[in-house]
C-alpha positions as CSV (number, residue, x, y, z in Angstrom):
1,X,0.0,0.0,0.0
2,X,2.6,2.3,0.6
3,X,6.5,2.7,1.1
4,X,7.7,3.4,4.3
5,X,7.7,0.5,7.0
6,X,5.8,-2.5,7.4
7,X,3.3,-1.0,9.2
8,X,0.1,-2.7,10.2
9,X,-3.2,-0.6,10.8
10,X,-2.9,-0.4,14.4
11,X,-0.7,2.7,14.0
12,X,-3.2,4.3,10.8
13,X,-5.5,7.4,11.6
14,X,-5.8,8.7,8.4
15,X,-9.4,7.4,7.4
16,X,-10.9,8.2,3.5
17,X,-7.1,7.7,2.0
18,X,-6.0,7.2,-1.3
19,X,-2.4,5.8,-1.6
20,X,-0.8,6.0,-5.3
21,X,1.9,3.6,-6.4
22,X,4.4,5.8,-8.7
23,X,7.1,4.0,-10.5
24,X,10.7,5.7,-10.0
25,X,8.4,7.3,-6.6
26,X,9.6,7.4,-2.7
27,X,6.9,9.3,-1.9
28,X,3.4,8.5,-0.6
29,X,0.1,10.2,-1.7
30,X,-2.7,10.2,0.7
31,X,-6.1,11.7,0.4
32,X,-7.9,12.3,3.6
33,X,-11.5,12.7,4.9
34,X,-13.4,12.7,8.1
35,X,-15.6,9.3,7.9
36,X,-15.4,5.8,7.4
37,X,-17.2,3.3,5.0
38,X,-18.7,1.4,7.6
39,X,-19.1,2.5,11.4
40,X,-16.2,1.3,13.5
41,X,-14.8,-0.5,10.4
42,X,-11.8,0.3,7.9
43,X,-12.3,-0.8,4.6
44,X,-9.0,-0.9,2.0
45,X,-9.2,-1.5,-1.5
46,X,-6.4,-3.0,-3.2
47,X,-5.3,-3.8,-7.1
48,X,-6.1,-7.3,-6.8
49,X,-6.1,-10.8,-4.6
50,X,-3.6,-12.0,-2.1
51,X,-1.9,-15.0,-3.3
52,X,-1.6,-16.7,0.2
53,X,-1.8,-15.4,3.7
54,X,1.6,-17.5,5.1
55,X,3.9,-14.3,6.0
56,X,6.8,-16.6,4.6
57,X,5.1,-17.2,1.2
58,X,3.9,-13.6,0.3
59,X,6.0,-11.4,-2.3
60,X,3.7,-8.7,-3.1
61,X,2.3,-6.0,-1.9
62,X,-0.8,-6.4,-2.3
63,X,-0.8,-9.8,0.5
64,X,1.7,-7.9,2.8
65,X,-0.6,-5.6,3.4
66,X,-3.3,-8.1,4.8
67,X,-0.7,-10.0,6.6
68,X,1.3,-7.5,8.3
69,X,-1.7,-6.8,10.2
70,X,-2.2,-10.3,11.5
71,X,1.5,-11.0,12.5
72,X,4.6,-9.2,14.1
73,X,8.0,-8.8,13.3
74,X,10.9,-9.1,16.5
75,X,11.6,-5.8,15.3
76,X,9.7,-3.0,13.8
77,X,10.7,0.8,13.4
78,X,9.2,4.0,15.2
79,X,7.8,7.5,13.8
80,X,11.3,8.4,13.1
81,X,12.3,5.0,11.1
82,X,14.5,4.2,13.8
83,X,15.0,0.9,15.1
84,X,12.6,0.2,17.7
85,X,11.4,-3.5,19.8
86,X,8.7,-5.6,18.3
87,X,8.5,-9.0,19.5
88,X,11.7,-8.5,20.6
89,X,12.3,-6.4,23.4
90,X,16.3,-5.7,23.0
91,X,19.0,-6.9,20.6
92,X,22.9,-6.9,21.2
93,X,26.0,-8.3,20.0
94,X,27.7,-11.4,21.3
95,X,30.7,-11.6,19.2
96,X,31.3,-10.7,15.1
97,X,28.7,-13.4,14.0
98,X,26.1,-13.9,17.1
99,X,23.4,-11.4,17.4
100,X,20.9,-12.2,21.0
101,X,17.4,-11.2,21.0
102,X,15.6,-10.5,24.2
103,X,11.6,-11.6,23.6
104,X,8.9,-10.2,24.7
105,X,6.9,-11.7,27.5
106,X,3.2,-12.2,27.7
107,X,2.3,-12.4,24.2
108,X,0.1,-15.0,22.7
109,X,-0.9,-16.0,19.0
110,X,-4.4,-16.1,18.1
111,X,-5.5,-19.2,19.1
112,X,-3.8,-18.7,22.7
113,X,-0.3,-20.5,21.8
114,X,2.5,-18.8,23.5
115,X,4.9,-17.0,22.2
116,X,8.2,-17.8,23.1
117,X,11.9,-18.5,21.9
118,X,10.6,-21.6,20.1
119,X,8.2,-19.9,17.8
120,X,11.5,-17.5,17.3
121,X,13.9,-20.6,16.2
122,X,10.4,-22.5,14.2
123,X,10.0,-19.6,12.0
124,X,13.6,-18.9,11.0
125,X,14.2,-22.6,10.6
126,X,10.9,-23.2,8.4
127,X,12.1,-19.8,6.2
128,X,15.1,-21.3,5.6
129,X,14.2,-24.5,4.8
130,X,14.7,-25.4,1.4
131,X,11.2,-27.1,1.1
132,X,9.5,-24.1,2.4
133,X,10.9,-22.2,-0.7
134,X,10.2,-19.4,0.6
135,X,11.1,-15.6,-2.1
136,X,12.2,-14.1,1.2
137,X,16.1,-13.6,1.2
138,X,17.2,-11.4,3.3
139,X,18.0,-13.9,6.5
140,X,20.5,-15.6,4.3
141,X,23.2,-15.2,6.1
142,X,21.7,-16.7,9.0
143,X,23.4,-20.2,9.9
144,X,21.2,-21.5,13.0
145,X,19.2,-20.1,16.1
146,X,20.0,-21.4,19.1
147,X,17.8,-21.4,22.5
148,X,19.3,-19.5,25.5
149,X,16.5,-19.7,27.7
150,X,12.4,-19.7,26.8
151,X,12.6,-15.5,26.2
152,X,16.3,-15.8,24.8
153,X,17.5,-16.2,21.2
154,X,20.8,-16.3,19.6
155,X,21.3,-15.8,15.8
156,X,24.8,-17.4,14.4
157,X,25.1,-15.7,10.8
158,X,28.1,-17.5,8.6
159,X,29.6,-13.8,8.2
160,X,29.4,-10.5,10.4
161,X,26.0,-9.0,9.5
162,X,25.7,-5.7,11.2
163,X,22.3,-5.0,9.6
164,X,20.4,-8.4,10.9
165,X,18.1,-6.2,13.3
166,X,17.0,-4.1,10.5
167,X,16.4,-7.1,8.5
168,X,13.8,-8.3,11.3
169,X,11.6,-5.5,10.7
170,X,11.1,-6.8,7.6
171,X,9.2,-10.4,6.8
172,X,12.5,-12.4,7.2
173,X,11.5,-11.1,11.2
174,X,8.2,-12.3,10.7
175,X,6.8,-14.8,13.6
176,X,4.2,-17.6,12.9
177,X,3.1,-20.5,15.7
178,X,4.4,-23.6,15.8
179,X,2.1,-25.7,17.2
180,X,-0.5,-24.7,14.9
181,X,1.3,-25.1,12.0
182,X,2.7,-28.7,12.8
183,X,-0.9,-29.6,14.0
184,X,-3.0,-28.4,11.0
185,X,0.0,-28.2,8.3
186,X,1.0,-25.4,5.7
187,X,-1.8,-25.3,3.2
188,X,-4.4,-24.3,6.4
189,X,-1.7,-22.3,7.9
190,X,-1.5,-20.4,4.1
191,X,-5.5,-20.1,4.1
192,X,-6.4,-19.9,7.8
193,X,-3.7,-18.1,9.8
194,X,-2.6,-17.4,13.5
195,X,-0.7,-14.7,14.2
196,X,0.6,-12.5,16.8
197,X,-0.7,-8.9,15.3
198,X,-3.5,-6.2,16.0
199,X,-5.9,-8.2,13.4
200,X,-7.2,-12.2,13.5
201,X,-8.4,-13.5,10.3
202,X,-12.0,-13.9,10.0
203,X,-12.4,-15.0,6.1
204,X,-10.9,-15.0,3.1
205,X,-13.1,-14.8,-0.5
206,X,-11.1,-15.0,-3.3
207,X,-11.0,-12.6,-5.6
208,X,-13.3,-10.7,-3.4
209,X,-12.4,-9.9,-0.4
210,X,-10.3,-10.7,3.3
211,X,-11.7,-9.9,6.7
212,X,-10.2,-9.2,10.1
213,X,-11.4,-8.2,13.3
214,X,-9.7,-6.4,15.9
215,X,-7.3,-8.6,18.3
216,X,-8.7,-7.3,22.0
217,X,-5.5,-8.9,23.8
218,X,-3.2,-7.6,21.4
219,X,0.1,-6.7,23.5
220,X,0.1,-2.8,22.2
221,X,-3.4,-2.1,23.1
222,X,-6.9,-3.1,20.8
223,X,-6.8,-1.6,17.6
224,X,-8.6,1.7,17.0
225,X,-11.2,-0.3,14.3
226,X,-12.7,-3.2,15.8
227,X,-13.1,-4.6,11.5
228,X,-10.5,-4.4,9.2
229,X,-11.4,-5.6,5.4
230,X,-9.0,-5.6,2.1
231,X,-11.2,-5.4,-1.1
232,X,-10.0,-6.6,-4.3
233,X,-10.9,-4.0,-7.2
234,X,-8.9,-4.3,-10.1
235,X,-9.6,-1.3,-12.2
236,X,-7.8,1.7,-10.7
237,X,-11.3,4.6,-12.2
238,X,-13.5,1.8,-9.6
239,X,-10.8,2.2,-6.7
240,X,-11.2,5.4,-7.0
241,X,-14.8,5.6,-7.3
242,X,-15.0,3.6,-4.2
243,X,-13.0,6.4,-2.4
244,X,-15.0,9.2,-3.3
245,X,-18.5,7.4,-2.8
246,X,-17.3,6.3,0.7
247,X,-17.3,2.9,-0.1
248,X,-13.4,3.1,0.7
249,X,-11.7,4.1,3.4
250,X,-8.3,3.6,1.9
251,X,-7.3,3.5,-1.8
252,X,-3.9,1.8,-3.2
253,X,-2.1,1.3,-6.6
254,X,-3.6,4.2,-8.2
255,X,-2.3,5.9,-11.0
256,X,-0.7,9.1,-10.4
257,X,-2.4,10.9,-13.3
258,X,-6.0,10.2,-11.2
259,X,-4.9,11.8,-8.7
260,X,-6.1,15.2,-9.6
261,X,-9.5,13.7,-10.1
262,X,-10.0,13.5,-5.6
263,X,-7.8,16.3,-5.3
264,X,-11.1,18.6,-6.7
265,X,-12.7,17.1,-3.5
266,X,-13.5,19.3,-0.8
267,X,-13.9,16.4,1.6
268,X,-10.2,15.0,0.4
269,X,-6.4,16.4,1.4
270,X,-3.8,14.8,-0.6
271,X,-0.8,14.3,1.6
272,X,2.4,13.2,0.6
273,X,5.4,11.6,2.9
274,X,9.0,10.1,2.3
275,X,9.0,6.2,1.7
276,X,12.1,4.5,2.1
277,X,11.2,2.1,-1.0
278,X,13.2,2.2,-4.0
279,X,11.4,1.5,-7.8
280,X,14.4,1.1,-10.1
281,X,14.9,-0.2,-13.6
282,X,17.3,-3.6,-13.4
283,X,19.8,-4.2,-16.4
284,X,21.9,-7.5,-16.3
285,X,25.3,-6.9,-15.4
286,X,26.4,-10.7,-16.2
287,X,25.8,-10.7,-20.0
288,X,24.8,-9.3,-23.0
289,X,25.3,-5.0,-24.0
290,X,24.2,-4.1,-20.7
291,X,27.3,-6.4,-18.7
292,X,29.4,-3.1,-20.2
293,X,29.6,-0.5,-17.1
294,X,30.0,2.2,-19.8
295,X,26.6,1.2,-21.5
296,X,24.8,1.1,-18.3
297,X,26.3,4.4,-17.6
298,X,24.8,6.2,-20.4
299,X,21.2,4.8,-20.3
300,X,21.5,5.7,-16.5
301,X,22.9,9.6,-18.4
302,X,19.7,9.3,-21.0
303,X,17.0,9.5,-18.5
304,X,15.6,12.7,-17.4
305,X,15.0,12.0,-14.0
306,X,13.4,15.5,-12.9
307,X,11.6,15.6,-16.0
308,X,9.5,12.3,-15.0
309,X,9.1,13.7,-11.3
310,X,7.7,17.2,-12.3
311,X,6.1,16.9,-16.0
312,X,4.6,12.5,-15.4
313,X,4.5,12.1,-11.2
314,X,3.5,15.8,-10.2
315,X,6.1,16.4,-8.5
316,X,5.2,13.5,-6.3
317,X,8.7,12.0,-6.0
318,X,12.0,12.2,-4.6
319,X,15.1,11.8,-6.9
320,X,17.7,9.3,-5.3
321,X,21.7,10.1,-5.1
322,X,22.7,7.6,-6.9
C-alpha cells in the first residue's frame, strides 16, 4: 500500500485515503476525509487478490498488506524510522557473528499459543528450509538459532551481518506459531492463519475480499477499528470511485495521473510523505550489451529524471543520489 515500513493498521488514523503507487516514486500520496465506510470499520481496497496469507510465502504488496496486520516482526521501526522492539524487546552483540534477542513476554498468538523463543527458532528454521521455498532472502546469512532460555535467542550468521536487526523489521522477522502449523500443516496455515498482530483473520473470499477483526489482547493495546477488510478491485477509475462514494476508506495502486481527479474534492487532502522504497529499472550486469559498465552508464545519463518527477509524477517523487 505504501512505502515506508511495514506498518500494520494499528498505528493508521488517516481514514478516506488514497495511496498512489508511482514508479521511480519514494513518496506516498494520501487523500484524507473525516468518515469511514462502515461505522467502527476500515475498509482498504487493493489492485487485486492476495496469493496466500503465510507471511513466509507472500512477495507482493498487495498480500503484505493483509498480513502484516495479522503478524509481528521481533523488530519494527518507530515514527522516526529508527529501530525500535517488536516481538523482541532488545538486541545486542555477542561476538562478530552472534546477534541475541531479548523476547517479549506475555504475548500470545491467536488461538492462545504462546509466544516464546521456540516460535523464534520454528519460524527462522521453516524460512530457511529449502522445502518451504520461501522468495524471502534477506535472513540468508543466518546459519542456526540457538535457544538461551524460553525469552532468549541467539542468531549465528556464517559472516558479520551488522544489519540483521534491521532485517527483522522486515518479513524475514516475521513470527508464525508452531504448534498450529505442525498440528493443521501449511496449506491451512497459508489459508487460515494465526498470528501474533492487532488483526485475526475472520475469512478470506477470493478474488473478493479478506476480513479481520480487531485482536482485544493484542500486546500494544486493541486496535482503534474493531473490523478491518482488504477489497479486491482491479480497475484503478473503480478504486477510485470507491473512495470518493465512501465505499473506501483507503485506496492503493492508483495511478498518479488520477490523482487530480480527488484532489477537486473538498472532503479530500492529498498528503504526501518520504518512503524508504526504491522503484528502479534492473539491467543485467552478467551478459549481453548491458554487462558493459559504460553502457549502463549512459542509459543511467539518457534518462531525465526531474523531467518524470515534475512533467509525469507531479512532483510526487523524490530523486535518489545515486
Amino acid at each position: 500500500m505504501h512505502a515506508r515500513r511495514l506498518q500494520s493498521m494499528q498505528d493508521y488514523n488517516i481514514r478516506r485515503t488514497l495511496c498512489v503507487a508511482l514508479l521511480l516514486c519514494v513518496l506516498v500520496l494520501g487523500i484524507g476525509s473525516g468518515s469511514t465506510a462502515s461505522g467502527n470499520a476500515l475498509i482498504v481496497a487493493q489492485g487485486g487478490d492476495v496469493t496466500t496469507l503465510d507471511p513466509q510465502l507472500q512477495g507482493n504488496m498487495v498480500t503484505m498488506n493483509v498480513v502484516i496486520n495479522i503478524f509481528d516482526t521481533l523488530v519494527t521501526r518507530d515514527a522516526d524510522m529508527e529501530l525500535a522492539p517488536g516481538l523482541a524487546t532488545s538486541w545486542r552483540v555477542v561476538n562478530s557473528t552472534t546477534w541475541e534477542f531479548s523476547l517479549r513476554r506475555g504475548v500470545e498468538f491467536h488461538n492462545g499459543e504462546p509466544f516464546n523463543a521456540d516460535s523464534v527458532k520454528f519460524s527462522i528454521d521453516r524460512l530457511l528450509d529449502p522445502k518451504t521455498n520461501s522468495p524471502i532472502v534477506e535472513l540468508k546469512t543466518v546459519s542456526r538459532v540457538d535457544i538461551v532460555d524460553d525469552y532468549t535467542v541467539r542468531i549465528i550468521t556464517s559472516v558479520p551481518d551488522p544489519l540483521l536487526p534491521a532485517k527483522m523489521v522486515l518479513f524475514g522477522g516475521c513470527i508464525v506459531p508452531k504448534g498450529y502449523i505442525t498440528k493443521n500443516g501449511n496449506a491451512t496455515f497459508a489459508k487460515q492463519p494465526i498470528g501474533t498482530g492487532p488483526y485475526k483473520f475472520v475469512k478470506w473470499i477470493r478474488d473478493d475480499r479478506v476480513v479481520l477483526k480487531a485482536n482485544p489482547s493484542y500486546w500494544k493495546g486493541k486496535p482503534a477499528y474493531d473490523n478491518l477488510e482488504f477489497r479486491s478491485i482491479p480497475n484503478s477509475n473503480d478504486r477510485v470511485a470507491a473512495l470518493l462514494t465512501g465505499e473506501a476508506d483507503i485506496v492503493a495502486n492508483v495511478p498518479v495521473d488520477m490523482v487530480p481527479r480527488v484532489e477537486t474534492d473538498r472532503n479530500c487532502n492529498v498528503l504526501s510523505v518520504p518512503g524508504l522504497r526504491v522503484f528502479y529499472v534492473g539491467l543485467d550486469t552478467r551478459t549481453g550489451p548491458t554487462a558493459d559498465k559504460r553502457v549502463r552508464q549512459a542509459m543511467n545519463m539518457a534518462v531525465d529524471v526531474p523531467a518524470i518527477i515534475k512533467n509525469i509524477l507531479g512532483g510526487h517523487a523524490l530523486q535518489i543520489a545515486t
